[in-house]
N, C-alpha and C positions, 0 to 999 in steps of 0.2 A: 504494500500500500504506500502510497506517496506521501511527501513530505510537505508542512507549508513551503519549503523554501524551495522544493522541487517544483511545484506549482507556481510559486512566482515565479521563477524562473524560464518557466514556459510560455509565459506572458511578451519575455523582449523577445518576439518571433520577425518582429518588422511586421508586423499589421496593421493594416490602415485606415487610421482612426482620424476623423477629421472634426474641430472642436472652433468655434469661433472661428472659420474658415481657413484655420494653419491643421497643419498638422501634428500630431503626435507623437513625439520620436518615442517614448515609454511610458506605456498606462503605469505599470508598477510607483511610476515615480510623480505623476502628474496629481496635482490636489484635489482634484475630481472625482478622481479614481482611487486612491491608494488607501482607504479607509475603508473600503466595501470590500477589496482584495487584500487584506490588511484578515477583515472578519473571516472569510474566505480559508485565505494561509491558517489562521490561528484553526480552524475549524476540522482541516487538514492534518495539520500535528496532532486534534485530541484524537481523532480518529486514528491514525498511524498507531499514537500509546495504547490502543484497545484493538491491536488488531488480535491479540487474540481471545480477547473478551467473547463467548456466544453467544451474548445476547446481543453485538452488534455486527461479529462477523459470519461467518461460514468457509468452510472447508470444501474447495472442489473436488471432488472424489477422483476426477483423474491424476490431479499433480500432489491433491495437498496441499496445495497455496490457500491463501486465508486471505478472503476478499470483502467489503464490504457488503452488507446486508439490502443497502438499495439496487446490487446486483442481481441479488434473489429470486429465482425464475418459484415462486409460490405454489405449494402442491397441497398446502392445508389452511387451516383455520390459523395453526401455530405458526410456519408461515409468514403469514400475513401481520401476527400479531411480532413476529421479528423486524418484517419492513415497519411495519409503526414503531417501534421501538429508536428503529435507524433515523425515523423520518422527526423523531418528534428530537434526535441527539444535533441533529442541523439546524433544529429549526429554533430552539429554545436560545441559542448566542445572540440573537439577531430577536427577540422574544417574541417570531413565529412574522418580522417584518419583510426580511427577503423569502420572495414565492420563487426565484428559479434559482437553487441553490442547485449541487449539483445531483443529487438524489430528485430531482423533478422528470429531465428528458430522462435519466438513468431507466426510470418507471418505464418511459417510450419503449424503450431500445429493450429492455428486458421484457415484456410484452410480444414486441414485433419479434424477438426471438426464438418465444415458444410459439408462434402463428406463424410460421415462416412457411408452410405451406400456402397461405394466400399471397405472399411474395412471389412463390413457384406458380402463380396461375397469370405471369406475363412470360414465364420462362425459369426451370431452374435454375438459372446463374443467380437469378435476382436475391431466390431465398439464400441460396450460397452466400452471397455478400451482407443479407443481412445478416447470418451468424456470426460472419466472421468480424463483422465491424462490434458487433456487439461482444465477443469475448477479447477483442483490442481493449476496449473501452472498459470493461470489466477489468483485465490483468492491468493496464495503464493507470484507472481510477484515472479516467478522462472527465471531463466537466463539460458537460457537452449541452449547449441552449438550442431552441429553435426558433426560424423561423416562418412563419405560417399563415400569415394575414398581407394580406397586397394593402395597397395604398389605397387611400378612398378618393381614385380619380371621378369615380363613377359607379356606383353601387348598383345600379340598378342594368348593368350590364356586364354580361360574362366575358371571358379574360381575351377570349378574341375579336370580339366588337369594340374594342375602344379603338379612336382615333386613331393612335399611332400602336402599332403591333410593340408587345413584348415591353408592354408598363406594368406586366406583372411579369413575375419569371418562365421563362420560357427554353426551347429549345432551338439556338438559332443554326445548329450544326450538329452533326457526328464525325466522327472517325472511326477506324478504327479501335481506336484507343479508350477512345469516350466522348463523349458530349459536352458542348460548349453550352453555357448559361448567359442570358441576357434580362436583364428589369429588375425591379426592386421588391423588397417588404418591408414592411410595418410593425413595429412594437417589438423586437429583437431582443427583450430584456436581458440585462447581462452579458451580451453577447464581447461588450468590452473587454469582458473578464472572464470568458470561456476559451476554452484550448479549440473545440471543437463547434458547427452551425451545424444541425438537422434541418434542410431545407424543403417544402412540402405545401400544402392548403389544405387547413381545418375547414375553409369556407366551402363549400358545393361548386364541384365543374360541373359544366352540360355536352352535351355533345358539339364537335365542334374546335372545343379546348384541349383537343391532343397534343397540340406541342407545349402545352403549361401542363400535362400531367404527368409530373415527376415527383418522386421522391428519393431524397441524395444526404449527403454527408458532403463537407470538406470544413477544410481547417481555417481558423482564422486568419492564417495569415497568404493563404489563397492569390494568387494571381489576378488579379481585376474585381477582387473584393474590398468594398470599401465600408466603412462603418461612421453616421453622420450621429452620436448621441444627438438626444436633447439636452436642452440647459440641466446640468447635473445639479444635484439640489445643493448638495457639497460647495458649488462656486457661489451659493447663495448663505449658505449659513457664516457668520462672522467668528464662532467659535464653538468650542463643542460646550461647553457651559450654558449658553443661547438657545443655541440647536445640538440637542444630544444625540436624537436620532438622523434628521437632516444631513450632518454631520460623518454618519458614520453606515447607514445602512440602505444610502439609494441605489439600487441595480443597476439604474440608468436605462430606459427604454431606448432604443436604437435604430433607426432606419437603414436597412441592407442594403445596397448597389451591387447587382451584380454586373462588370462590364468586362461580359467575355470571358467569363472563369470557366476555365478548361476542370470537368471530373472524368478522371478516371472512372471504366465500366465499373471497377470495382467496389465502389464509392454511390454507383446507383442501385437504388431498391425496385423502385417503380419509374419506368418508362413508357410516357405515351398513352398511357391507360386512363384512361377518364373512371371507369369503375373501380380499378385498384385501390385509385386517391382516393375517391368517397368512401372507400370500406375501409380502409387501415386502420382507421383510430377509434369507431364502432362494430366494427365483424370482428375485430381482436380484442384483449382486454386492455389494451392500452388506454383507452378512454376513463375507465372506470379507475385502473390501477393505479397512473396518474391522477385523478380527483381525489385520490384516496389521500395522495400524498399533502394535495392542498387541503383537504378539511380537517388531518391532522396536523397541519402548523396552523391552520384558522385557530385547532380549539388552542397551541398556544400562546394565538392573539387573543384570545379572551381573554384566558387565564391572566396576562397582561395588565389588560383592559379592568379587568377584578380585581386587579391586584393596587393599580390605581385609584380607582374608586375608592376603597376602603381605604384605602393610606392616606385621601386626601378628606376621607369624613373622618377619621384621627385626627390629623393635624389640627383641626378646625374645631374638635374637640363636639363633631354633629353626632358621631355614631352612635349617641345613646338617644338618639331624637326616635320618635317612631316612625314618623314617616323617612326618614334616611336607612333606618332600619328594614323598613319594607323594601327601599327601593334597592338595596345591597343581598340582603336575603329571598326576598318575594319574586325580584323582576333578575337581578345579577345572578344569583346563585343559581339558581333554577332554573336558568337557561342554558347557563357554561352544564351544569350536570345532564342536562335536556342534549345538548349539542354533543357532550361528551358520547354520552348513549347510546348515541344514533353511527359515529363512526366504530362503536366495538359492535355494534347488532351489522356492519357490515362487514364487520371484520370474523364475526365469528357465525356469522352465517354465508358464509360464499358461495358460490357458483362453479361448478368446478367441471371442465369442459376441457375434452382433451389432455387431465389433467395436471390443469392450470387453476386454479383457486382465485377466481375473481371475487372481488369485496362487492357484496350485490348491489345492484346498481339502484335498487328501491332503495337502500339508505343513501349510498351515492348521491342521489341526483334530489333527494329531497334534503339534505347537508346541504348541496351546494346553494340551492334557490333558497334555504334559510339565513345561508350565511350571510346572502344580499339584504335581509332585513335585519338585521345581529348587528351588521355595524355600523350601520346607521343607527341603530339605537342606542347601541352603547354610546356611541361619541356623543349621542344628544344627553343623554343620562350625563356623562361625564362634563360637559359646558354647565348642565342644572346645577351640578353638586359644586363647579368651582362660581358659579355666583359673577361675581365682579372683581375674580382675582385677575382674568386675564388680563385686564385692563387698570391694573394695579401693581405693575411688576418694573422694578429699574430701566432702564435702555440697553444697559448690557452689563455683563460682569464687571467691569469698569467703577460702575457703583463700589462695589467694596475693597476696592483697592485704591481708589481715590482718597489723599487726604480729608480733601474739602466736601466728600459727600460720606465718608466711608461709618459714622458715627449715626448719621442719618439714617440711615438705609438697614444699619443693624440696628435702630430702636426701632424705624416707626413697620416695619415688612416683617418682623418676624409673626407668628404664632404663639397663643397660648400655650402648645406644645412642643414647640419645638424653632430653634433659633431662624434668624432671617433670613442667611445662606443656604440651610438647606429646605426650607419653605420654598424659597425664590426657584432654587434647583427644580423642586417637584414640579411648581406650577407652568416653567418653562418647556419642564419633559410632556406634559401634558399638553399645552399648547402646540409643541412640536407634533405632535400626536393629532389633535382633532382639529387646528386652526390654519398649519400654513400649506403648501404646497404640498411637502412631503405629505402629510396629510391627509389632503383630497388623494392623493396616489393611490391609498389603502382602499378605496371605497372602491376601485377600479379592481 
């Protein structure tokens, strides 16, 4: 299993990342970046010290090497309750804020590898490649994101009726060797800080869109791949005191350019197939397996989110109020335990098909469209219970280092329980959480 520092490392690849219209000679070292990859690395090492922990690794029975658990091709209940185990060991550093760590496409690629028959119904090589790229990525502890959403030129038109051909990704050539890539995607998350792009369409092809129906692998630092973040919340936060999380845990959403990126046959899954793309990620358990992953860091955004709450009706000295009581017991608790439930009644009821032990998809899919009202209500709950502190807080850490204000700011901000600096601290992490940018991110 890899190293944080192995992982950084694989970062200075020469990949081409383009930020405020320069470019970026090293994400590792750029202020943008190096805080998210930074959680990343550290996240890497705990994993490495438990590699041979069983409850986070597993043993391949052919070599005996000892591999992470979001590898784990799932044949039970137990299982299943190993990848949660893995999922919730990622997800807890970052307390459940980064969704494409690298146990997310991991879910994919493990998935597409016990289906690898439906790969074989464009031509055995396909399924071939997908095995094989999937046990790279497993022996390597590759970090591998994707992308999967074209650009919204035009929504109401499939990939080969826009204006100009190949504004979404397409096929503008073969070789023998392989196929060349032309157009872009959408929403790349992380993709600055992955070794490896999974390139494909969650969205629906029609007939027609045979040269966009592919599904492929290559590496970031790809020949005529280019990577355009968006404004990283990091070049917005002032300090991490300020912005705690802003600071240190935006993935950075990413727009893909592909111009001209030559893959290798071996590197493609699906070619040309307009019915392959539509079934990959619903005929296999990729769909489910992956959601599984995200409702288990959702529940440890609640827990979070709970954990806030109550810290900030301490401080304020409200927790013995009843109605604060209600709204932390009655409405917070019993729904983090409600939510909780719903991912072990998936987990320990599966689907088991071929088997593969899918996490069933009735708890699946009723998690995920709960979790859309879960935080919006939590952040609203969380604005009620701080009142009028957001707008009661210093201008920045500055306050208490300051002569001339620093006397100030430790009488009149602190709390009944607890002094001004770390009042100021809480209510900041909390704002960072439900008020600014980073913010609205979560709700997405």
């Amino acid at each position: 299993m890899r190293s944080g520092d192995a992982y950084v490392a694989s970062l200075r690849d020469g990949r081409a990342v383009y930020l405020d219209g320069e470019r970026v000679d090293d994400v590792t070292k750029h202020p943008a970046f190096v805080e998210p990859i930074r959680r990343i690395a550290e996240t890497y090492d705990r994993a490495k010290a438990a590699e041979n922990d069983p409850a986070l690794t597993f043993a391949e029975p052919a070599t005996g090497a000892r591999h992470s658990n979001m590898w784990l091709v799932p044949r039970s209940a137990d299982d299943l309750g190993a990848r949660r185990r893995v999922h919730r060991f990622w997800a807890e550093p970052s307390f459940g804020l980064m969704g494409r760590t690298p146990d997310h496409v991991a879910c994919v690629l493990t998935a597409f590898s016990a289906w690898r028959h439906l790969f074989d119904g464009g031509g055995a090589r396909y399924g071939d490649n997908v095995g094989l790229f999937y046990t790279r990525a497993r022996d390597e502890d590759l970090y591998v994101t994707y992308a999967i959403v074209p650009p919204q030129v035009d929504r109401s038109r499939p990939a080969h009726r826009h204006p100009e051909p190949f504004l979404h990704p397409g096929v503008v050539r073969e070789t023998s060797a392989g196929i060349v890539i032309r157009g872009a995607h959408a929403i790349a998350t992380s993709a600055t800080m992955a070794d490896w792009l999974f390139v494909s369409y969650i969205t629906p092809l029609v007939p027609g869109d045979e040269a966009y129906a592919i599904s492929l692998v290559m590496p970031m630092n790809a020949d005529g791949l280019r990577l355009y973040p968006r404004r990283p919340f990091a070049s917005l936060a002032t300090s991490v005191f300020d912005y705690p999380l802003s600071s240190r845990f935006d993935e950075v959403d990413t727009t893909v350019v592909f111009n001209d990126v030559f893959v290798p046959w071996e590197h493609v899954f699906i070619y040309r197939n307009v019915d392959l793309v539509n079934a990959q990620f619903h005929d296999s358990p990729s769909h489910t397996t992956a959601n599984f992953q995200a409702l288990v860091r959702f529940g440890v955004k609640l827990e979070f989110m709970a954990g806030l709450a109550a810290r900030l009706a301490e401080i304020q000295t409200a927790d013995g109020d009843a109605a604060v009581q209600a709204t932390l017991g009655g409405d917070i608790a019993s729904l983090c335990a409600a939510f909780d439930a719903l991912v072990k009644a998936a987990e320990r009821d599966p689907l088991i098909t071929r088997g593969y032990a899918r996490p069933h998809p009735q708890y699946i899919y009723a998690g995920m469209g709960l979790q859309r009202r879960l935080i919006v209500d939590m952040m609203r709950t969380l604005r009620e219970l701080a009142g009028g502190a957001f707008q009661t807080v210093p201008s920045s850490e500055a306050a208490f280092t300051s002569a001339e204000t620093r006397a100030d700011t430790e009488r009149y901000y602190q709390a009944a329980a607890i002094g001004a600096r770390e009042r100021i601290k809480l209510v900041k992490l909390i704002w960072d959480f439900v008020g600014t940018e980073f913010g609205g991110r979560q709700l997405q």
